[in-house]
C-alpha positions as CSV (number, residue, x, y, z in Angstrom):
1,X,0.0,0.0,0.0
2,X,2.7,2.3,1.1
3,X,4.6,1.7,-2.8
4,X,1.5,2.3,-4.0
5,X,0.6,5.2,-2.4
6,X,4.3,6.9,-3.2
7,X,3.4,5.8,-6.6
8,X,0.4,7.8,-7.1
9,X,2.2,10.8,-5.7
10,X,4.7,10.8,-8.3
11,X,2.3,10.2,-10.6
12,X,0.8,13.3,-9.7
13,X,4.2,15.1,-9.6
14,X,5.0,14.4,-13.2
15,X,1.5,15.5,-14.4
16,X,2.0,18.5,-12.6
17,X,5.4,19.2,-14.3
18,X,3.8,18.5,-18.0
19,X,1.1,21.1,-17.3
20,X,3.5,23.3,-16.0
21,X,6.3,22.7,-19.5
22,X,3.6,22.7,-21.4
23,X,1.9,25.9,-20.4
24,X,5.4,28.0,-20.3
25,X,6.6,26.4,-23.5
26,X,3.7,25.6,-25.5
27,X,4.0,28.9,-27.6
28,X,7.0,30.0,-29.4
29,X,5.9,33.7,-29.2
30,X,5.5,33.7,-25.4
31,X,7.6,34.2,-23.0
32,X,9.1,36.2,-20.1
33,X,9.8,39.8,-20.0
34,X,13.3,40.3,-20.0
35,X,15.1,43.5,-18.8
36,X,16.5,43.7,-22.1
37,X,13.4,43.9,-23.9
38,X,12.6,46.0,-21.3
39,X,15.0,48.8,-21.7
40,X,14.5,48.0,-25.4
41,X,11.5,50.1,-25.4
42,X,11.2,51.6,-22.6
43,X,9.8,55.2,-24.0
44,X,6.0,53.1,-24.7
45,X,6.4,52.4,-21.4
46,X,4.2,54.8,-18.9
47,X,5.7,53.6,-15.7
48,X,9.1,54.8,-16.0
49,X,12.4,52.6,-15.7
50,X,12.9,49.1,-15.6
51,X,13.8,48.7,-11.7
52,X,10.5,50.8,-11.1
53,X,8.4,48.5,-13.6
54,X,10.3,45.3,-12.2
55,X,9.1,46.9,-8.4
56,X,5.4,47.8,-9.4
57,X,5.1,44.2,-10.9
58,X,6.6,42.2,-8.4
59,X,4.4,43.9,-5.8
60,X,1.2,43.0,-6.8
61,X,-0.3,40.1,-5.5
62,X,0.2,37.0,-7.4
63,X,-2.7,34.2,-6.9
64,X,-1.5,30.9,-8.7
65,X,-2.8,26.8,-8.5
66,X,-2.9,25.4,-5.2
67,X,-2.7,22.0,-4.1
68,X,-3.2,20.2,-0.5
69,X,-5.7,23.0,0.5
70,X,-9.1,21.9,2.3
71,X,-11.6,19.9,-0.1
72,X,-13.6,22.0,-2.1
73,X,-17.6,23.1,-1.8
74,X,-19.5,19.9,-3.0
75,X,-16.6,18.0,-4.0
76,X,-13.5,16.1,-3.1
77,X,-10.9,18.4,-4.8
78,X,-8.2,20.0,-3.1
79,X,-6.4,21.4,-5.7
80,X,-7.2,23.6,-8.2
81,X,-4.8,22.8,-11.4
82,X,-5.7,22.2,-15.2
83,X,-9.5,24.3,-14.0
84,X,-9.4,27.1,-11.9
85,X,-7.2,29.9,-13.6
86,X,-9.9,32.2,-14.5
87,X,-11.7,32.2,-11.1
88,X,-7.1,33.2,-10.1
89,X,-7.1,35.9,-12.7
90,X,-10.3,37.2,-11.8
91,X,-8.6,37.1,-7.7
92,X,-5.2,39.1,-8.7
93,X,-7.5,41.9,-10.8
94,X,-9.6,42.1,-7.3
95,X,-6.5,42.3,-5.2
96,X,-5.1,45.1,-7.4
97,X,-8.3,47.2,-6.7
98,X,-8.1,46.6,-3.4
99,X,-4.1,47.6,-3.1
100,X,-5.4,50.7,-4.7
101,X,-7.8,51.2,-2.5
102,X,-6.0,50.3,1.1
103,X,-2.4,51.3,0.1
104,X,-2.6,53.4,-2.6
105,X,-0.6,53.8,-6.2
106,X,2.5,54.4,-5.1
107,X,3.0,51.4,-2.5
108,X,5.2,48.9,-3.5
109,X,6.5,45.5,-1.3
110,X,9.8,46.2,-0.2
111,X,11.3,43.0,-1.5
112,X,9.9,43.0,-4.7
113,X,13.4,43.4,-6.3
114,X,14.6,40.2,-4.2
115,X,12.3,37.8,-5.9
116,X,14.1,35.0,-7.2
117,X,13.4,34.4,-10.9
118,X,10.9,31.1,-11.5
119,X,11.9,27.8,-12.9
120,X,10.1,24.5,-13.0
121,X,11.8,22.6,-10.1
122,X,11.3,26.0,-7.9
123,X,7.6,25.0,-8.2
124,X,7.2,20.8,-7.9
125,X,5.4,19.6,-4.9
126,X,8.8,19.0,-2.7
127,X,10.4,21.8,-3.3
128,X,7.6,24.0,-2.8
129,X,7.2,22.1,0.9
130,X,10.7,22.7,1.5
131,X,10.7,25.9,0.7
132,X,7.5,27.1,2.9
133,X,9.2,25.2,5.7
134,X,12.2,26.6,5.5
135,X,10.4,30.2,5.4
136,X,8.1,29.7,8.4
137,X,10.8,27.9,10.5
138,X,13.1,30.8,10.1
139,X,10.0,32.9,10.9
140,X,9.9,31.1,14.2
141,X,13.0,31.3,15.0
142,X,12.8,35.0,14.9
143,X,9.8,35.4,16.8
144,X,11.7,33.6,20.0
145,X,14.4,36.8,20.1
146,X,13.7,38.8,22.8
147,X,10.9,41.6,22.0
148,X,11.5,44.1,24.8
149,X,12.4,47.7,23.5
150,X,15.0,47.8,26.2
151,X,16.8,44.3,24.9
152,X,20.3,44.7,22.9
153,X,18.8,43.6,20.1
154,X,16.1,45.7,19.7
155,X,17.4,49.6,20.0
156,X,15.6,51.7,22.0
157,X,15.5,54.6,19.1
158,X,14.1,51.6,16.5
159,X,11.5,50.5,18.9
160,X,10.2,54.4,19.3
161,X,10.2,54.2,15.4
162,X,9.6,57.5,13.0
163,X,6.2,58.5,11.7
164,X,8.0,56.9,8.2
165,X,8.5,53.7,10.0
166,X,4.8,53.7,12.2
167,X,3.5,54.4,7.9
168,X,5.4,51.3,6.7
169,X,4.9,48.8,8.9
170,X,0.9,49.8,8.8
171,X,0.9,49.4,5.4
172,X,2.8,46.2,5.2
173,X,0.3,45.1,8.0
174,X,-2.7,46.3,5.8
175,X,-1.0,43.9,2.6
176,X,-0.6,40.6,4.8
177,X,-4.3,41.1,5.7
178,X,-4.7,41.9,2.1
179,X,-3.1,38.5,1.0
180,X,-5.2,36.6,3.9
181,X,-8.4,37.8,2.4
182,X,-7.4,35.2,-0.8
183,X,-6.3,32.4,1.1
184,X,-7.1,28.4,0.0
185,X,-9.8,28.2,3.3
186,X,-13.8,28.1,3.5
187,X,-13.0,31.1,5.8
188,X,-10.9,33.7,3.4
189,X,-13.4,36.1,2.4
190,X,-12.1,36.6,-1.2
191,X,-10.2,32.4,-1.4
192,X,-11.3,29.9,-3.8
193,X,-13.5,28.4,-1.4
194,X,-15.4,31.2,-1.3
195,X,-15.6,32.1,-4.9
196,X,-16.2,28.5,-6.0
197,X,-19.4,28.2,-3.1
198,X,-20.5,31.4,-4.8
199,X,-20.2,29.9,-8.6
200,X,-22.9,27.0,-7.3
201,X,-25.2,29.4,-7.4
202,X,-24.8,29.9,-11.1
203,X,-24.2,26.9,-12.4
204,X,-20.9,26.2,-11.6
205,X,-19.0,23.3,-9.7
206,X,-15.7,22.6,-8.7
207,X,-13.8,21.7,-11.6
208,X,-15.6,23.5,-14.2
209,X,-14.2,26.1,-16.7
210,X,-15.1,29.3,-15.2
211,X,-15.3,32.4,-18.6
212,X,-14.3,36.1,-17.4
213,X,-18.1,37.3,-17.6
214,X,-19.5,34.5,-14.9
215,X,-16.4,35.0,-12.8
216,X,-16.9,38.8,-12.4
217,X,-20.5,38.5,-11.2
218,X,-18.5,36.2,-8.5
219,X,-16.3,38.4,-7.6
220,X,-19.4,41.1,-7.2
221,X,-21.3,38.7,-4.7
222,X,-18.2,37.8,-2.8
223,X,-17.3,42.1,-2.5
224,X,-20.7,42.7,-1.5
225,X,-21.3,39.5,0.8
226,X,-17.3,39.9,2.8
227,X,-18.0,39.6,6.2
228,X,-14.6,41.8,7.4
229,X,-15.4,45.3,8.6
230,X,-12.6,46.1,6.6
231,X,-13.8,45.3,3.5
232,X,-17.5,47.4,3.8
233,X,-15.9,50.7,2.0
234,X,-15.9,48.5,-0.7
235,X,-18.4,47.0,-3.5
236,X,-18.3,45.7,-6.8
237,X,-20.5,46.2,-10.2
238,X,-21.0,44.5,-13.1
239,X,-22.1,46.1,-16.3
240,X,-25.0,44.8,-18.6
241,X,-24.7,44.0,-22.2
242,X,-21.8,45.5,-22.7
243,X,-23.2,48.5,-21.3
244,X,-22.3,50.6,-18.1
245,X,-25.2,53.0,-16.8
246,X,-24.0,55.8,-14.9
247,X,-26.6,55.9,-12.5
248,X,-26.4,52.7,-11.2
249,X,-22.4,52.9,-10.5
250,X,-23.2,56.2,-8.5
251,X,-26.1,54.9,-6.6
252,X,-23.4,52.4,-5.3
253,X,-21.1,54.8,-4.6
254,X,-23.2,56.4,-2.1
255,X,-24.4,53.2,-0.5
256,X,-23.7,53.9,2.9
257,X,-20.9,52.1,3.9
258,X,-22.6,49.7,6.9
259,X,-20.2,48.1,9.5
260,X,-17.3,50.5,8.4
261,X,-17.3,52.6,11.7
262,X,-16.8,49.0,13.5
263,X,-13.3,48.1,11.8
264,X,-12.1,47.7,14.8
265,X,-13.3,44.7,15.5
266,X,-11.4,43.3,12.2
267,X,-7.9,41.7,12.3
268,X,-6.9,44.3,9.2
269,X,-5.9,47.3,10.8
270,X,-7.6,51.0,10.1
271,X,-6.6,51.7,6.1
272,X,-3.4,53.9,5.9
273,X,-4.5,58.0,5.4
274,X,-1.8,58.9,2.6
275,X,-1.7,58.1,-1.0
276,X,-5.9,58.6,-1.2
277,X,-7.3,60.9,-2.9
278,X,-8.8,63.8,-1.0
279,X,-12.2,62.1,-2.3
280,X,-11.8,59.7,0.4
281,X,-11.6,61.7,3.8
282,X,-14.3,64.4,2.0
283,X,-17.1,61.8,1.5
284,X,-16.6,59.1,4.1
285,X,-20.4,58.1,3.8
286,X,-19.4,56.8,0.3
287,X,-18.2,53.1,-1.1
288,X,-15.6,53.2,-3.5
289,X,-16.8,50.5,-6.4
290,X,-14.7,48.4,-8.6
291,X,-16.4,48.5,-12.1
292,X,-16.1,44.9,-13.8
293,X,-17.4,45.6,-17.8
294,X,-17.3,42.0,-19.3
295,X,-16.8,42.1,-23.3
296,X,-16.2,40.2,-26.4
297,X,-13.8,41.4,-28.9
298,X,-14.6,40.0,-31.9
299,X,-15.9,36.2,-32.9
300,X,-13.6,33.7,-32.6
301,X,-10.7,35.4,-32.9
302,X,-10.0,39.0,-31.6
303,X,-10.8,41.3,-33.9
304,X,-7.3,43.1,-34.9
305,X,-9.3,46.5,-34.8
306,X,-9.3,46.4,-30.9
307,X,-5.9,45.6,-30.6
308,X,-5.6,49.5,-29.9
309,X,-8.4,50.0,-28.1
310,X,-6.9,47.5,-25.5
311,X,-3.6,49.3,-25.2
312,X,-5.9,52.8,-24.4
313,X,-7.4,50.6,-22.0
314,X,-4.8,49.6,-20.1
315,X,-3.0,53.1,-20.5
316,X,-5.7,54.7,-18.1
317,X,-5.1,55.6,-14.4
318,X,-8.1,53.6,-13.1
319,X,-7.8,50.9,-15.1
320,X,-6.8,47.3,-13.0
321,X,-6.2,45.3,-15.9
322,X,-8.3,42.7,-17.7
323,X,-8.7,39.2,-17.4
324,X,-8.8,36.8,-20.5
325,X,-5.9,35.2,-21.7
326,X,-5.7,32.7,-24.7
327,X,-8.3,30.0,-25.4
328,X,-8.8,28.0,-22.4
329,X,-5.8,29.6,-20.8
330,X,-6.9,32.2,-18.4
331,X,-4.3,34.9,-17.1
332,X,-4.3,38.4,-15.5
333,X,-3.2,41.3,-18.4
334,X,-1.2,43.8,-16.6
335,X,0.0,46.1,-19.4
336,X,1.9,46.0,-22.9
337,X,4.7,46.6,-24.1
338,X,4.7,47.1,-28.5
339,X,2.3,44.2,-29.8
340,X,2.4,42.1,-26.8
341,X,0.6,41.9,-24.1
342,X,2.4,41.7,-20.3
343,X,0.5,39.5,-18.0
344,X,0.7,37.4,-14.8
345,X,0.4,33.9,-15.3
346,X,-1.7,31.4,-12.5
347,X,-1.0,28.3,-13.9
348,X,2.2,27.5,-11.4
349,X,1.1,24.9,-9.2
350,X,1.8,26.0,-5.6
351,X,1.5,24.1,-2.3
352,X,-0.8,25.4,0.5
353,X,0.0,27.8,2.3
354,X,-1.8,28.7,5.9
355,X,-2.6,32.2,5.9
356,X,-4.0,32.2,9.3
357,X,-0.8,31.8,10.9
358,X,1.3,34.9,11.9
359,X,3.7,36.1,9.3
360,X,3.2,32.9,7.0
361,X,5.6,33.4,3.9
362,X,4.6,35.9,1.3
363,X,6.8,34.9,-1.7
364,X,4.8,32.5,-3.3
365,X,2.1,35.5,-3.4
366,X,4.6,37.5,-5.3
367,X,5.7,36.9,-9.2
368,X,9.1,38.1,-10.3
369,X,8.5,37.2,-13.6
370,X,6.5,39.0,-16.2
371,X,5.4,37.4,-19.0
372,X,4.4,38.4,-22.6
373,X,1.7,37.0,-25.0
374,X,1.2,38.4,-28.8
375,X,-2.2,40.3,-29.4
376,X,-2.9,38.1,-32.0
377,X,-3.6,35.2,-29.4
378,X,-5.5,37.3,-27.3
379,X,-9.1,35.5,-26.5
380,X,-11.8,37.9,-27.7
381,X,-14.1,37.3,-24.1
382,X,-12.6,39.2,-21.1
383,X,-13.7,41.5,-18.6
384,X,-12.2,45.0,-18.2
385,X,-11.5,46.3,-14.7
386,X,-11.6,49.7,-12.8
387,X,-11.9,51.0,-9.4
388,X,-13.5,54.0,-8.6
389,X,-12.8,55.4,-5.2
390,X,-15.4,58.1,-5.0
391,X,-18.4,59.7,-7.5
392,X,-15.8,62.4,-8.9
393,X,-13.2,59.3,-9.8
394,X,-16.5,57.8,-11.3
395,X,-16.9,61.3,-13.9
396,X,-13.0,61.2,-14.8
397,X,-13.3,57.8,-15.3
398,X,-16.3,58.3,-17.8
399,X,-15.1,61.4,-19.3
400,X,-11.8,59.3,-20.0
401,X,-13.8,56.6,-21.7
402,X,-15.6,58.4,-23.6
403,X,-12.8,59.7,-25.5
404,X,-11.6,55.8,-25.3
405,X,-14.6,54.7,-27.0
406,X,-15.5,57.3,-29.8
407,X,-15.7,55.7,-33.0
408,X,-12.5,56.1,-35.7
409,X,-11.6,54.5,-39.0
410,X,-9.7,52.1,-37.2
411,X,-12.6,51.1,-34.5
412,X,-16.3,51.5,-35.4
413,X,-17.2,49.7,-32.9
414,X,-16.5,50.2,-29.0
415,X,-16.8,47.0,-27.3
416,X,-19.1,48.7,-24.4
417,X,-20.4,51.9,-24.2
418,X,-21.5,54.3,-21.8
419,X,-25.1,55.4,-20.4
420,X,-26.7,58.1,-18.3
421,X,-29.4,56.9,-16.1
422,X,-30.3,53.4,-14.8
423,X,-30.1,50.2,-16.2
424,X,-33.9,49.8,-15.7
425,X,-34.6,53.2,-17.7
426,X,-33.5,50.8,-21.0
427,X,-35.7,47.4,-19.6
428,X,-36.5,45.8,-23.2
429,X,-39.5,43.9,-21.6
430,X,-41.6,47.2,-21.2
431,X,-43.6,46.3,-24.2
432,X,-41.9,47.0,-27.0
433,X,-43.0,45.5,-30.6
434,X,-39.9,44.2,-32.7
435,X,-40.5,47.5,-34.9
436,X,-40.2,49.7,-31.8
437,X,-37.2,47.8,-30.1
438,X,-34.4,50.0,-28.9
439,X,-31.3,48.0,-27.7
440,X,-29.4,49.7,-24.9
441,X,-26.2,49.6,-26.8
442,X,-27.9,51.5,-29.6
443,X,-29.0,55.5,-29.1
444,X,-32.1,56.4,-30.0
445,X,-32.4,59.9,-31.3
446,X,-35.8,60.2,-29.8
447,X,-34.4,59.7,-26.1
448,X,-33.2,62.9,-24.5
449,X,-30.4,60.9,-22.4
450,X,-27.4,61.8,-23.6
451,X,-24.5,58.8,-25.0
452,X,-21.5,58.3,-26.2
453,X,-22.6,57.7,-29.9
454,X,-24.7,54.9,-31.9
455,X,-22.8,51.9,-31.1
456,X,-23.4,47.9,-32.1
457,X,-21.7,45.5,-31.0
458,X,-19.6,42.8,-33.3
């Protein structure tokens, strides 16, 4: 039995090593970002040097396959390899709104630049073990030092700290909790469990391919439905038919922001003052909203005419990237650089990793290795992201995509367009006969609500 058992685990092993070789090397025009490339063309890049753009990537939060974790809702599973890299992508766009919103633009984890490059034995089953225990029992080992402000080790000056120092170590408190929120638990608010106890609701088991459109509405119910105080200045909406109506985002913006008052009674600690925008202290009553618009860009293929419009996309302050990736081969796009897209990639097989332990290892939450994929292979379904921190980041947001989305030569066709008013102001069912239908992605001259132009979609 024992053999037999040591069998299946290698079995496993190698299975997990083809997926891995065949995902990093199945496509001759992918591959990492190197610095050289980097420095190549580094005047289309809108975050500034290399180091800066090697910083800025390796401190967002990375959310990859997991294996060994708890046994998933209504099934067996415990890992979620070869299936659950959409519902990943569709975690690390979330986790960048929320950076946005708890740390602010400028933060960056301050050993981003000591992230050692990825390669496939880094990432098998052992080594991974090894690594995590290796992590958490040097962690131990410093938690036995003496603590007392008045030890030798600990300098009386350090221990008082600076207002920099107080600032940093809040912040670097606020991204552990931030990083506990995605844990591989039933209780992380934002974890797999969560997300795939959510997706049962729709349709969806364990196992099955999730497509950017269904896992945004997840990620809208899991927003609205977190149970951490922390988490209540924040909500989520999804747009319809391609179709975001103005209305509706502000009327969650000013959703009063229940349970926020009582954040104390969260592990996360208060969110850090600087880095917001003066938006935040002036309307405190307010929700910021992370605006998920899912899309299609063309039919099977993406249409080569919206190879630009992604690039103005991703260009815009409040845009958190989209989700896609090729077909059947979900990842997290981050950016560009000439015709290719950069993205973080969630099909690395990880091992579990406790989050509710003190300091538990953050590495394996951080990528150090950008990756690049050609337009041309671009899946046309994917959901756009932005977060929206108060109603006047909501109008620069719509100004800016509204000069995003008018129709050129190039582009006659936005792939979602804008609306004043509520979703419910364009209900279809309100008796219309087939000569008299008006689609909400269409204007009608006859309405006095004002749009971005007459728009179809492909």
């Amino acid at each position: 039995m024992e053999n037999q058992g040591s069998d299946e685990v290698e079995k496993m092993k190698t299975k997990f090593l083809s997926v891995w070789h065949n995902v990093k090397y199945n496509d001759d025009d992918d591959g990492d970002v190197s610095e050289a490339s980097l420095e190549a063309s580094n005047q289309d890049w809108v975050v500034g040097n290399v180091e800066d753009f090697r910083k800025d990537f390796g401190s967002r939060v990375w959310l990859t396959y997991r294996e060994e974790f708890p046994p998933l809702s209504g099934s067996a599973l415990t890992s979620d390899c070869g299936w659950g890299c959409m519902v990943r992508a569709g975690q690390m766009m979330l986790a960048q709104a929320l950076i946005l919103h708890f740390l602010g633009r400028d933060w960056t984890w301050s050993e981003a630049l000591q992230l050692q490059p990825l390669d496939s034995e880094t990432w098998t089953t052992t080594a991974a073990k090894r690594l995590v225990a290796s992590l958490e029992a040097s962690l131990q080992g410093t938690h036995s030092r003496p603590s007392n402000p008045g030890s030798p080790d600990v300098p009386h000056a350090q221990a008082a700290g600076s207002a920099e120092e107080a600032d940093a170590h809040l912040k670097e408190m606020y991204h552990r909790t931030l990083v506990s929120w995605f844990g591989d638990n039933p209780s992380a608010q934002l974890g797999l469990h969560r997300l795939v106890h959510l997706g049962l609701t729709m349709g969806k088991q364990a196992g099955d391919w999730y497509g950017p459109a269904v896992v945004a509405h997840i990620l809208k119910k899991a927003v609205e439905e977190a149970m951490d105080p922390a988490l209540a200045g924040v909500t989520a909406y999804v747009s319809q038919d391609c179709t975001v109506y103005s209305a509706d985002v502000i009327d969650c913006h000013k959703a009063p922001r229940a349970g926020y008052t009582t954040a104390a009674t969260s592990d996360a600690p208060p969110p850090p003052q600087n880095n917001q925008s003066p938006s935040a202290c002036t309307l405190p009553d307010s929700k910021a909203v992370i605006i998920l618009i899912p899309v299609r860009l063309g039919g099977e293929k993406t249409n080569p005419d919206y190879f630009n419009f992604a690039k103005r996309i991703l260009s815009l302050e409040y845009c958190i990237g989209i989700i896609g990736g090729k077909p059947k081969q979900a990842c997290y796009f981050v950016g560009f650089q000439d015709d290719s897209l950069i993205y973080m990639d969630p099909h690395y097989c990880q091992s579990f990793v406790d989050v509710s332990t003190s300091d538990f290892p953050l590495q394996s939450y951080h990528c150090p290795s950008p990756k690049k994929m050609p337009f041309t292979k671009m899946d046309p379904s994917c959901t756009i992201g932005f977060y929206s921190r108060s109603v006047q980041d909501y109008d620069k947001i719509s100004q800016e995509l509204s000069r995003v989305l008018q129709p050129s030569a190039s582009d006659k066709y936005p792939a979602f367009t804008i609306l004043q008013g509520h979703g419910r102001d364009y209900d279809l069912s309100a008796g219309l006969t087939p000569e008299k239908r008006v689609w909400p992605f269409i204007r009608d001259p006859r309405r006095t609500i004002t749009t971005t132009g007459d728009f179809v979609l492909l």
